[in-house]
ROSE-807719 format. One line per field, with one value per residue: residue number from 1; residue in one letter; x, y, z of N, C-alpha, C in turn. Coordinates in pm, 1 decimal. Each point is the difference from the previous one (the first is absolute). Last residue first. Layout:
residues N
n: c(NUM; ...)
res: c(a; ...)
n_c1: c(X; ...)
n_c2: c(Y; ...)
n_c3: c(Z; ...)
ca_c1: c(X; ...)
ca_c2: c(Y; ...)
ca_c3: c(Z; ...)
c_c1: c(X; ...)
c_c2: c(Y; ...)
c_c3: c(Z; ...)
//
This chain:
residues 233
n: c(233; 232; 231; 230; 229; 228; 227; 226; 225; 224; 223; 222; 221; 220; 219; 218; 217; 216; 215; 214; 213; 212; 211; 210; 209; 208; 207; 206; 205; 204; 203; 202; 201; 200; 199; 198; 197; 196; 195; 194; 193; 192; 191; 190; 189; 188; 187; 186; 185; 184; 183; 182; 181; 180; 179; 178; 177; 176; 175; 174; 173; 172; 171; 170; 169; 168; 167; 166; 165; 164; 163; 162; 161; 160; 159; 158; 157; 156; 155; 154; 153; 152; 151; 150; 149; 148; 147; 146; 145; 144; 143; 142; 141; 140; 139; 138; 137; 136; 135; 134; 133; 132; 131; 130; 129; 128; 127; 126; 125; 124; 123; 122; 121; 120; 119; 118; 117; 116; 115; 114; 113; 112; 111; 110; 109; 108; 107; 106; 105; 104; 103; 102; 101; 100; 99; 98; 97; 96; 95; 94; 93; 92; 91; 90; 89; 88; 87; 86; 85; 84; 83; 82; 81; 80; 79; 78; 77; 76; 75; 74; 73; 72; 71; 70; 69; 68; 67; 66; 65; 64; 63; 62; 61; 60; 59; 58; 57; 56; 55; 54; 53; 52; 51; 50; 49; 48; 47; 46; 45; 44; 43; 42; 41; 40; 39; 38; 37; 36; 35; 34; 33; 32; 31; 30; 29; 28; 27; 26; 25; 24; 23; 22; 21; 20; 19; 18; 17; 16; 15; 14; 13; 12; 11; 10; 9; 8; 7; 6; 5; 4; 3; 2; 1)
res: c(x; x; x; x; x; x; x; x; x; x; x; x; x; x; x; x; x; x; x; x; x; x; x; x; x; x; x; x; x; x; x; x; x; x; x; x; x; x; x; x; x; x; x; x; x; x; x; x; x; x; x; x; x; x; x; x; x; x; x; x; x; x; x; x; x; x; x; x; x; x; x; x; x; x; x; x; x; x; x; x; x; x; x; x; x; x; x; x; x; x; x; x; x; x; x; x; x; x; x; x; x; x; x; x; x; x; x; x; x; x; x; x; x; x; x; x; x; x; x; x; x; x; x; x; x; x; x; x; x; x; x; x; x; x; x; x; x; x; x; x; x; x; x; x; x; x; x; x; x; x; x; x; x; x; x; x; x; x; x; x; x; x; x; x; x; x; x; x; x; x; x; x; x; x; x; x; x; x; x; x; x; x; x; x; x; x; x; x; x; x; x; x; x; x; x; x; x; x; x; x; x; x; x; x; x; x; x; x; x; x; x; x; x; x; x; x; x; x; x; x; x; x; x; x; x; x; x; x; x; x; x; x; x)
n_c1: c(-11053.2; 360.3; 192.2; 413.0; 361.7; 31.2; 289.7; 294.9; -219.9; -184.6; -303.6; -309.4; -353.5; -421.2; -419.4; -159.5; -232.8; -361.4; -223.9; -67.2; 269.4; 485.1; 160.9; 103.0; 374.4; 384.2; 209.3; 365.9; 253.3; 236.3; 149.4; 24.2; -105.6; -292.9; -36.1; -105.2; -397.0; -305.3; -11.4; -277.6; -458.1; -123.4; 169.3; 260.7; 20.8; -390.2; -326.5; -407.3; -349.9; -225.8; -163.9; 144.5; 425.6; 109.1; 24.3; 360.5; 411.3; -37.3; 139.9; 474.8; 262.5; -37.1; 266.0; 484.7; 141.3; 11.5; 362.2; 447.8; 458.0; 554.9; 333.6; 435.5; 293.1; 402.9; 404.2; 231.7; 66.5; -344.9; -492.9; -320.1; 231.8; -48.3; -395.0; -37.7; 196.9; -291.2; -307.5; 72.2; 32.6; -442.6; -199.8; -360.9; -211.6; -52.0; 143.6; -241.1; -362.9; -451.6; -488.2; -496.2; -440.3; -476.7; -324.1; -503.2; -323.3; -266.5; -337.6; 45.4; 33.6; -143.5; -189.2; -186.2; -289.2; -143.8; -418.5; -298.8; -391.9; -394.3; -293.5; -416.5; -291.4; -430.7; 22.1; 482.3; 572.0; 480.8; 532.2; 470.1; 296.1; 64.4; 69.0; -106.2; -173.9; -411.7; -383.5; -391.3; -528.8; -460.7; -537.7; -439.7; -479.8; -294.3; -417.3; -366.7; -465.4; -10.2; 234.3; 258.1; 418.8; 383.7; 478.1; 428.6; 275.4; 542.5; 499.4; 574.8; 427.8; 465.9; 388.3; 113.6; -218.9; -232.7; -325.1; -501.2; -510.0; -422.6; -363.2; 110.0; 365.2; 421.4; 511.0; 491.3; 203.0; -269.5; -44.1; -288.0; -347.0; -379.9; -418.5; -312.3; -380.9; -444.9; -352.6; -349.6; 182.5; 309.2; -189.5; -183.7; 260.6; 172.4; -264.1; 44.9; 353.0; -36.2; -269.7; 99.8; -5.4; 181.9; 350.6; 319.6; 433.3; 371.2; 397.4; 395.6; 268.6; 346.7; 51.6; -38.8; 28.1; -189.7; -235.1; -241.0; -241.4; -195.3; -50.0; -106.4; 92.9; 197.0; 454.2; 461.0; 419.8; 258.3; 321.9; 429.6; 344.1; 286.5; 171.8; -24.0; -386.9; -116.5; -208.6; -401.6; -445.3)
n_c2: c(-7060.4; 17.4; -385.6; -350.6; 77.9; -63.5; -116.9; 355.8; 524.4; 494.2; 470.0; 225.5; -334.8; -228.8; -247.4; -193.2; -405.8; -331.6; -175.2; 224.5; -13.0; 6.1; 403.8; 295.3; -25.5; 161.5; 458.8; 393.4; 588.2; 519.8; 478.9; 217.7; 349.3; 467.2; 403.1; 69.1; -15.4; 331.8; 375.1; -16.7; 57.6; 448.5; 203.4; 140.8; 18.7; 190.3; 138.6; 325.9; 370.4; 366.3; 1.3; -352.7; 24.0; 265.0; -163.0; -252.7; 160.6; 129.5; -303.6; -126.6; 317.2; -7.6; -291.8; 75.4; 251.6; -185.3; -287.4; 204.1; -2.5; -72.7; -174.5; -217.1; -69.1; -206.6; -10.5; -286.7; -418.8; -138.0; 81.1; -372.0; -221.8; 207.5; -56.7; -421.0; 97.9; 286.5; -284.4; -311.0; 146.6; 21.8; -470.1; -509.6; -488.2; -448.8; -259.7; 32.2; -76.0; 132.0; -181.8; 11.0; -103.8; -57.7; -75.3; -300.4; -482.9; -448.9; -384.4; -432.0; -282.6; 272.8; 139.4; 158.6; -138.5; 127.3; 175.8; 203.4; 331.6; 437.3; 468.4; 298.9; 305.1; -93.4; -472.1; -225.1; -32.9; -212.3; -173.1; -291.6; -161.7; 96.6; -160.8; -30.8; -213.7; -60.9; 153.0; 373.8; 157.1; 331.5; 248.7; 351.7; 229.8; 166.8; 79.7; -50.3; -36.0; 26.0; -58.0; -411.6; -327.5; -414.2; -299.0; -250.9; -41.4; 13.7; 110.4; 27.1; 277.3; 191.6; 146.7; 163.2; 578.1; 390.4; 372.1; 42.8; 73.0; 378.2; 196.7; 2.8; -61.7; 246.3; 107.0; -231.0; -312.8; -308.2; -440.4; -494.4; -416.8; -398.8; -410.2; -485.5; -379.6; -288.9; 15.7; 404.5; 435.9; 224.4; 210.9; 420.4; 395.8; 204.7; 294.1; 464.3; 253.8; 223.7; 391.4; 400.8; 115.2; -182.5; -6.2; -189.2; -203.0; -326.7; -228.0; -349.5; -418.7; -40.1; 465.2; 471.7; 597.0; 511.7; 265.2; -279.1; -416.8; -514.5; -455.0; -553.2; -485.4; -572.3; -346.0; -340.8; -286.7; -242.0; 304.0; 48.0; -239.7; 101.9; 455.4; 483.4; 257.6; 477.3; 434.5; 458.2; 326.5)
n_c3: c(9521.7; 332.9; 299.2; 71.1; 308.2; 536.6; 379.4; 140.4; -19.1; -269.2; -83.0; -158.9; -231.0; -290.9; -57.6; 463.5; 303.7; 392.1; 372.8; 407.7; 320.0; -98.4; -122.2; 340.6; 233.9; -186.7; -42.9; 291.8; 45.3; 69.7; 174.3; 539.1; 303.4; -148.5; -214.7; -451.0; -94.8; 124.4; -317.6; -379.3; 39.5; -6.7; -415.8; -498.4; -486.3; -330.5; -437.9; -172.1; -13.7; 288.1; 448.9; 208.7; 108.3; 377.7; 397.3; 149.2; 115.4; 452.6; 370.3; 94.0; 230.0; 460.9; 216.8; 32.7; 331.3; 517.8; 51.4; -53.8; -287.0; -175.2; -417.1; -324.5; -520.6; -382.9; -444.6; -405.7; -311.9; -352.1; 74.3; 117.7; 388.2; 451.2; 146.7; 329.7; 462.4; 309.8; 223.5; 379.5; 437.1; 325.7; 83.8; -59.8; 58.5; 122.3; -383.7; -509.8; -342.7; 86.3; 162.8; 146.0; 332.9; 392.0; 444.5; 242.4; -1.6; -369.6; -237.5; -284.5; -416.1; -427.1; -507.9; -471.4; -448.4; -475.6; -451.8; -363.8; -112.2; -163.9; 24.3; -179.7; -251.4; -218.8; -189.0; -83.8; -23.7; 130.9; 104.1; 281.1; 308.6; 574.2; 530.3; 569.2; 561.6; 401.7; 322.8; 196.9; 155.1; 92.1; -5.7; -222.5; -264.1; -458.3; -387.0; -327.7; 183.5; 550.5; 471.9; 96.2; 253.9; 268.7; 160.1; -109.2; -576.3; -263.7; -309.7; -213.1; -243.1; -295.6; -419.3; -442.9; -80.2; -297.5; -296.9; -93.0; -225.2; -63.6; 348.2; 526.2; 331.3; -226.2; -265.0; -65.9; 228.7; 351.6; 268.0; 83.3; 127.4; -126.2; 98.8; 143.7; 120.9; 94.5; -264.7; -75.2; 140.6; -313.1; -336.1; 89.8; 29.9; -415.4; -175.2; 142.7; -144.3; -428.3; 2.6; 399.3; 460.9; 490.0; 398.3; 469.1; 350.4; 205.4; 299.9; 74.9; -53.0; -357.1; -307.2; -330.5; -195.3; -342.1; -315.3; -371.0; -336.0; -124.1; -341.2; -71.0; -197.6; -68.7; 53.1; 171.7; 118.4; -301.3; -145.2; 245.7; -84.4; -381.1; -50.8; -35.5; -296.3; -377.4; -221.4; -237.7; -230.1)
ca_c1: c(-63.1; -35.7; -124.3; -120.2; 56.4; -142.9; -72.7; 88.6; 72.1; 12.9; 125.2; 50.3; 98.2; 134.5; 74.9; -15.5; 142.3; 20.1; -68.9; -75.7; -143.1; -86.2; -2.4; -77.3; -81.1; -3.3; -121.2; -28.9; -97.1; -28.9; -48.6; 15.7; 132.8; -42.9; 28.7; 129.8; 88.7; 16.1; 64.5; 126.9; 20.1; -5.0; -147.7; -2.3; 100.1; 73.0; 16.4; 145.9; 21.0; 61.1; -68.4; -135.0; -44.0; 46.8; -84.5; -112.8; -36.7; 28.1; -119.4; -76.3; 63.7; -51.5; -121.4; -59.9; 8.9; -104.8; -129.4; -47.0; -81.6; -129.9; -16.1; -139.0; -47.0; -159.3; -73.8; -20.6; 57.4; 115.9; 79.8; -65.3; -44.3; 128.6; 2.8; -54.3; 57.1; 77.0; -53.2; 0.1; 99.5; 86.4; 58.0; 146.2; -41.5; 48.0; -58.0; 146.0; 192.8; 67.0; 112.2; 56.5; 94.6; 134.3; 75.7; 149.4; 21.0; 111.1; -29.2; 9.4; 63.3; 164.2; -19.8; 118.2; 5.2; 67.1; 147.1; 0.1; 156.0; -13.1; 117.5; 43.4; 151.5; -3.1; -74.5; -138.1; -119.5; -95.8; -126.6; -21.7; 133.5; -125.7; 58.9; -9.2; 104.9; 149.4; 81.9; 132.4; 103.7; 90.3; 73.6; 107.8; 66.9; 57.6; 138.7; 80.4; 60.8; -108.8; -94.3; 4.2; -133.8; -52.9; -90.6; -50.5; -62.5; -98.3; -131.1; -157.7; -54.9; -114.2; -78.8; -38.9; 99.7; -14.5; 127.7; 104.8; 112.9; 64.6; -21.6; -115.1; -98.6; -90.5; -116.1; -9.8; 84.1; 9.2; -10.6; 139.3; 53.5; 156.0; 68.0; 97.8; 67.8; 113.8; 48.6; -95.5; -103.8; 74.8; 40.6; -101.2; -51.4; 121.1; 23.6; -165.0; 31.6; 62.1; -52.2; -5.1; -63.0; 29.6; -171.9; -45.2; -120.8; -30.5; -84.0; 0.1; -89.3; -125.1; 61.3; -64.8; 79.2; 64.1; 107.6; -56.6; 100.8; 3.8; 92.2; -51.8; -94.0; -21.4; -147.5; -2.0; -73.3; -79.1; -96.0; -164.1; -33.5; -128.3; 51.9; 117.3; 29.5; 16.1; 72.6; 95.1; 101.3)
ca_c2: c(12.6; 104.2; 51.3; -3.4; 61.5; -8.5; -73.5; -75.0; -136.9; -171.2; -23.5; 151.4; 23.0; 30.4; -12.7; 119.1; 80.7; 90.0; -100.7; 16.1; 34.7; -91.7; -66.5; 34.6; -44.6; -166.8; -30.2; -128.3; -169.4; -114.4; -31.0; -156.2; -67.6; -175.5; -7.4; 74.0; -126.3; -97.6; 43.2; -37.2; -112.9; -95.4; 36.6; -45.2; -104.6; 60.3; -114.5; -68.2; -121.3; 23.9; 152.0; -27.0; -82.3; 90.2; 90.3; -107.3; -29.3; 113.2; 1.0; -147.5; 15.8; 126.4; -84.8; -118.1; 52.4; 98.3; -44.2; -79.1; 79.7; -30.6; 57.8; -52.3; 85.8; 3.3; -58.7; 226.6; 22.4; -54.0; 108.9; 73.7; -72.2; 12.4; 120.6; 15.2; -116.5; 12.9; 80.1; -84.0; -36.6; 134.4; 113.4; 105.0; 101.3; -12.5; -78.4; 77.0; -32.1; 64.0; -12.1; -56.3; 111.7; -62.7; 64.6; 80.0; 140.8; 108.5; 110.9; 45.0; -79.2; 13.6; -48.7; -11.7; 25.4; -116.3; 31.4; -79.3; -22.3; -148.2; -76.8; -38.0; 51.3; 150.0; 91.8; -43.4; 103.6; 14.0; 79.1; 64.1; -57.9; 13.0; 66.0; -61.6; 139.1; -78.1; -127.2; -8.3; 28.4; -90.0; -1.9; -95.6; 68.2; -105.5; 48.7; 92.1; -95.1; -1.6; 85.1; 80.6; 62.7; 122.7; 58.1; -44.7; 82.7; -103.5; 54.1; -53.3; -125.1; 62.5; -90.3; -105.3; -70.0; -32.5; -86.2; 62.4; -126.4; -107.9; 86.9; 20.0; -111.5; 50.2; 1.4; 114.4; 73.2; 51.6; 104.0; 62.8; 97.6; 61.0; 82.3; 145.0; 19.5; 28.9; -72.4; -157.0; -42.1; -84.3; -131.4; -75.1; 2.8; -90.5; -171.0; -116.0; -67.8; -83.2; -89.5; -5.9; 68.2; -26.9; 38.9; 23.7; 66.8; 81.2; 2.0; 97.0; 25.6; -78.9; -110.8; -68.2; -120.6; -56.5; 111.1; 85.2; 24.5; 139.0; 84.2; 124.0; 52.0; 105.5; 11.1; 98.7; 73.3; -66.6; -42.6; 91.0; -71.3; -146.7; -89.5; -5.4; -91.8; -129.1; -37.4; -122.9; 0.7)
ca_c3: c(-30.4; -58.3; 27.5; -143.9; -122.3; -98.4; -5.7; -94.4; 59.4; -45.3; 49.4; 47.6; 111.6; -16.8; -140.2; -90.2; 6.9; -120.4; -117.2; -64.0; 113.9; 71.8; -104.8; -45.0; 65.6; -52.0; -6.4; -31.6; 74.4; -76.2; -143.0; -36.4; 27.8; 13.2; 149.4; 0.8; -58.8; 81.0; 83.3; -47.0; 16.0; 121.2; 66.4; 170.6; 18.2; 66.3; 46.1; -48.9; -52.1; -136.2; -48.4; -8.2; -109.3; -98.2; 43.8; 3.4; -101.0; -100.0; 14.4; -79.2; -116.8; -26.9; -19.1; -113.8; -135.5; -55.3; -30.0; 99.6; 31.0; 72.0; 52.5; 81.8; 144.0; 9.3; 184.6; 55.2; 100.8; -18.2; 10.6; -137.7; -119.3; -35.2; -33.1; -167.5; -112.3; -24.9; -91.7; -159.0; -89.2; -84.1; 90.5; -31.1; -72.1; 108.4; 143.8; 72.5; -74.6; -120.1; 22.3; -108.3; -93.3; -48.6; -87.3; 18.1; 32.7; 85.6; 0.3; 83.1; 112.8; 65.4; 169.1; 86.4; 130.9; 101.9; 164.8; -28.8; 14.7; 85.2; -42.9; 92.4; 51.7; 57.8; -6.5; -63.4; 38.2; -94.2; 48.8; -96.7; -171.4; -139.4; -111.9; -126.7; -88.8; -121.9; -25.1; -55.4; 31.6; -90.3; 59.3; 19.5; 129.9; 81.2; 112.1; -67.3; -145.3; -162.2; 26.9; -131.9; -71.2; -123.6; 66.1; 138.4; 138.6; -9.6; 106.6; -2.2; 104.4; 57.3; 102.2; -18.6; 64.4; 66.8; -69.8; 27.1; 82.2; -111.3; -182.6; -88.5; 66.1; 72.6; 17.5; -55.3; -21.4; -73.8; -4.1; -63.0; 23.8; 11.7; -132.3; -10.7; -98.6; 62.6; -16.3; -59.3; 83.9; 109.8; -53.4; -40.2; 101.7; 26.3; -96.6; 56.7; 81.3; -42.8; -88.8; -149.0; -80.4; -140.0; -28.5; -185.2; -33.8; -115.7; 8.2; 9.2; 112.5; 32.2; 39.2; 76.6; 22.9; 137.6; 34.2; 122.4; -12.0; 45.8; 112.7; -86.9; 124.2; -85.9; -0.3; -72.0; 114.4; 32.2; -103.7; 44.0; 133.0; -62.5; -1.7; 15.1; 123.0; 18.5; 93.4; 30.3; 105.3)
c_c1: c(-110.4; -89.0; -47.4; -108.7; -109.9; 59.7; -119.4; -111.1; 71.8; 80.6; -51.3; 122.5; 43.8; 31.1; 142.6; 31.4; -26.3; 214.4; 33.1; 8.6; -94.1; -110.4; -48.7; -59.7; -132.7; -116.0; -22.2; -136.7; 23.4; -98.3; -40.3; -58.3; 81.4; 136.1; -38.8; 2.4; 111.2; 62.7; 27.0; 100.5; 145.2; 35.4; 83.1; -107.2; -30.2; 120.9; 130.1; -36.9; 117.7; 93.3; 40.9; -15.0; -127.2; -73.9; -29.3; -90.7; -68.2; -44.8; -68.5; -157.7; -79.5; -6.0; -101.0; -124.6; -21.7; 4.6; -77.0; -150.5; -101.7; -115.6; -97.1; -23.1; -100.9; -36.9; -118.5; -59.8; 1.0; 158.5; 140.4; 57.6; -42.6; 14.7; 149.0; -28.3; -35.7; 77.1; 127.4; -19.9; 31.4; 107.7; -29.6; 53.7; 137.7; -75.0; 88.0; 4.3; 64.9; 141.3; 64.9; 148.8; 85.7; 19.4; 131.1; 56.3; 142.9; -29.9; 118.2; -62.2; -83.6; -78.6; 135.9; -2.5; 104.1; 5.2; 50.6; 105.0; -8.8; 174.5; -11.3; 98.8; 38.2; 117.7; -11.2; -113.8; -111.6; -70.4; -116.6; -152.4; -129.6; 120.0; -105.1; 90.1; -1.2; 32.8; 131.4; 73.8; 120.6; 127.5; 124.1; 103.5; 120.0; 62.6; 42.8; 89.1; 116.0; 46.3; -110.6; -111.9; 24.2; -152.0; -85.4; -147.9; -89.2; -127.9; -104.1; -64.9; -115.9; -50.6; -61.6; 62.1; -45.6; 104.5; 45.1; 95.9; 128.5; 139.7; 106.8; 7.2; -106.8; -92.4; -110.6; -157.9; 2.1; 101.2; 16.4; 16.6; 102.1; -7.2; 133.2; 14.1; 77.8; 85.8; 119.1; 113.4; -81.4; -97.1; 85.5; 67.0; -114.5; -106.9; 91.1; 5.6; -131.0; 35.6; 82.0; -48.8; 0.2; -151.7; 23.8; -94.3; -50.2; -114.2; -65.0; -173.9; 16.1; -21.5; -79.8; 96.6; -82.1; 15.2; 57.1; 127.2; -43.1; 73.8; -112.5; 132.8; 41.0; -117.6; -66.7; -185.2; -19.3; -92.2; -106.6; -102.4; -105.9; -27.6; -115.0; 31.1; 118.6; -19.2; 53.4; 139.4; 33.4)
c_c2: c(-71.2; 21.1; 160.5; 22.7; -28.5; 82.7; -11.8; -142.0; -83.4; -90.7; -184.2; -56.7; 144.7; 89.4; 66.3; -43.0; 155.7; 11.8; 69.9; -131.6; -0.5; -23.0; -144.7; -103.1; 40.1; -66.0; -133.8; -80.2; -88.0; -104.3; -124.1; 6.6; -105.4; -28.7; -94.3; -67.0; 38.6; -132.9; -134.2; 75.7; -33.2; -130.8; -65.3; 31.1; -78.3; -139.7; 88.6; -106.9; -61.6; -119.6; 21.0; 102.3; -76.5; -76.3; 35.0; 136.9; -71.4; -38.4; 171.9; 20.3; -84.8; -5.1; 93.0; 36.3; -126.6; 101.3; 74.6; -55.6; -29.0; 119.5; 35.9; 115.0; -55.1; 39.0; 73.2; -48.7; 136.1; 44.9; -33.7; 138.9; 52.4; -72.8; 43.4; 63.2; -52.4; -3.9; 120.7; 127.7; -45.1; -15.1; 177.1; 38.9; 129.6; 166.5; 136.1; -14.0; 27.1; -93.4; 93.9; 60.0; -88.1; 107.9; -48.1; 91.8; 100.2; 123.1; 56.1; 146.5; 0.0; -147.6; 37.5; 37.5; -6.8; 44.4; -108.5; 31.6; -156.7; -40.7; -115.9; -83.8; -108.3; 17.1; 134.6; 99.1; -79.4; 58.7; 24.9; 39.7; 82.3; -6.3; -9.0; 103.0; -48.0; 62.1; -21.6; -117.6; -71.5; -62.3; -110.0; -39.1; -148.0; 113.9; -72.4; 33.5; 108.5; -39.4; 19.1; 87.5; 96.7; 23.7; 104.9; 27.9; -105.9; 66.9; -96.8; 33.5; -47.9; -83.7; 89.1; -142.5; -194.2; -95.7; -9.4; -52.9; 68.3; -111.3; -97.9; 59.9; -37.9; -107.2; -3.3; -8.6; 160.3; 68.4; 91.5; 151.2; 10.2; 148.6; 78.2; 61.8; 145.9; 13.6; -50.5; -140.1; -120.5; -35.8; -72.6; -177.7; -152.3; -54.0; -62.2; -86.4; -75.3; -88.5; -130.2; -194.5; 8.1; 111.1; -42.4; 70.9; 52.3; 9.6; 119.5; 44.0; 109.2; -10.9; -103.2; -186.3; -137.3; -159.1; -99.2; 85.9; 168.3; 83.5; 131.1; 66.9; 210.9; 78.1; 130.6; -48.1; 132.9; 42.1; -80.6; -20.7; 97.6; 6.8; -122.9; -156.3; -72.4; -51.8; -153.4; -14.6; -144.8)
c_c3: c(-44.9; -121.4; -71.2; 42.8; -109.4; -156.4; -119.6; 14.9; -1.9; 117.7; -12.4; 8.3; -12.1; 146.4; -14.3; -147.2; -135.0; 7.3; -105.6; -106.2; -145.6; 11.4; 28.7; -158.5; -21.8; 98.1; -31.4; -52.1; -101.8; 66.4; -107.5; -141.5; -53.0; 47.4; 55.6; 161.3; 30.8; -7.3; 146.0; 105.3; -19.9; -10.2; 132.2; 56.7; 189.6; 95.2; 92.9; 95.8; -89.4; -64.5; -122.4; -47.4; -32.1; -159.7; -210.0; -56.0; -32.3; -158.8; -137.9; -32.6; -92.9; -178.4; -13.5; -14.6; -124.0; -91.2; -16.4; -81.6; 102.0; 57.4; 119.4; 92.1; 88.1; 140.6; -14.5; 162.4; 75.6; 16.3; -44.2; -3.5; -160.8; -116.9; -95.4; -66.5; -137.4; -132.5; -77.9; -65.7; -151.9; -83.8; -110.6; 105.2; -35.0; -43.8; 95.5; 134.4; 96.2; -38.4; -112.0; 74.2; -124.6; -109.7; -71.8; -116.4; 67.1; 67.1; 106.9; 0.7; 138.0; 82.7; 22.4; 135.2; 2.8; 129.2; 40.8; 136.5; 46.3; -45.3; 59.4; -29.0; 94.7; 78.1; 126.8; -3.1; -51.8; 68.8; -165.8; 31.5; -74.4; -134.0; -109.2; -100.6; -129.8; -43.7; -29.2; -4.9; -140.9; 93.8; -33.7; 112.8; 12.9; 105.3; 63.9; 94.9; -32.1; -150.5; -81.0; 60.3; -105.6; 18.2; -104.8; 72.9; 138.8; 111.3; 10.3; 137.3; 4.6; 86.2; 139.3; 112.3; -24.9; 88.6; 178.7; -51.5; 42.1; 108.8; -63.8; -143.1; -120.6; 26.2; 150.6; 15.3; -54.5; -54.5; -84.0; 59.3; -32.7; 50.6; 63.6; -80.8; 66.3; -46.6; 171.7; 5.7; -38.8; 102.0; 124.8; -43.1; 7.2; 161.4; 72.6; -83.3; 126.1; 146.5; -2.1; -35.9; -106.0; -59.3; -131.7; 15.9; -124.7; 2.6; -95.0; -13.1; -7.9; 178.7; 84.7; 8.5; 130.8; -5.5; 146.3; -4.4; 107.1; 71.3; 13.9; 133.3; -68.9; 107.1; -64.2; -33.4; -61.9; 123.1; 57.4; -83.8; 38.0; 191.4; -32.8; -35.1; 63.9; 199.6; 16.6; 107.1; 31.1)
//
């Protein structure tokens, strides 16, 4: 499992450290409780304790915490343990917290299954807070109208019926096919949630401040600014 290295600037900030790879997403100061038990990861356990040393948290893409190496999300976060006993030979009780965000450029299975990954940090700046959204293109956000108008559009000019249905049948309706599409497993167009976007007051935002804060630009724009035209990719 490979992965070139985006850029010579992460290359150079780049280290090698064992992943253990979890069903769950760990961020930095976030806090990660452990039992370690399998073979491979009391070594790993052991080595970071002898060395003060981190190891990685990826999340699992395919496969299983335990038994053969998982295939595995390639970025993730360094753990560094805070606190640990050993009830008896052979069991770590762990307490972790959550450093550095890292991209894994590439991965080797050493002894008894254990993945060790070659990773560029990717520090932010700033730990931001607040909610931020991706901008649809469209200041100030939609009307009914637009939607419409662009209906009318891809109908290429046939009119186009608006019909109003009250909320609470939306949302009977929304909550239904959610229901539904767990019980038999489709991707369902309208849920709650997409019911509560739908009725957001304000479809569009502004993220340049976000991008700020973080020091990062997207690899590629939703909508292109007239200021930031060489920022798309």
């Amino acid at each position: 499992m490979t992965e070139p290295a985006s850029t010579e600037a992460e290359a150079a900030d780049s280290t090698t450290i064992p992943l253990f790879p979890l069903g769950l997403v760990l961020f930095p100061g976030g806090q990660l409780p452990l039992k370690v038990f399998e073979q491979r990861y009391v070594e790993m356990t052991k080595s970071c304790l002898r060395n003060d040393s981190p190891f990685g948290v990826c999340l699992i893409r395919h496969g299983r915490e335990v038994g053969e190496p998982a295939d595995h999300e390639t970025i993730g976060c360094s753990a560094r343990i805070t606190n640990w006993e050993m009830p008896h030979p052979g069991l770590f009780h762990l307490l972790c917290s959550g450093e550095r965000v890292f991209r894994v450029s590439r991965t080797h299975i050493e002894h008894k299954s254990l993945i060790v990954g070659d990773v560029q940090w990717l520090d932010c700046k700033s730990n931001p807070e607040g909610t931020y959204e991706l901008h649809d293109g469209q200041p100030g956000g939609y009307s009914w109208h637009d939607v419409i108008d662009t209906m009318a559009g891809l109908r290429h000019g046939k009119p186009v019926a608006a019909i109003k249905i009250p909320l609470v049948v939306v949302k009977l309706f929304s909550a239904l096919n959610l229901i539904t599409a767990r019980a038999i497993g489709y991707a369902p167009m309208l849920t709650p949630g997409k019911v509560r976007e739908l009725r957001h007051f304000d479809w569009g935002n502004e993220h340049h401040q976000s991008c700020f804060e973080l020091d990062r630009k997207p690899n590629r724009w939703w909508w292109q600014p007239e200021s930031k035209q060489n920022w798309n990719h």
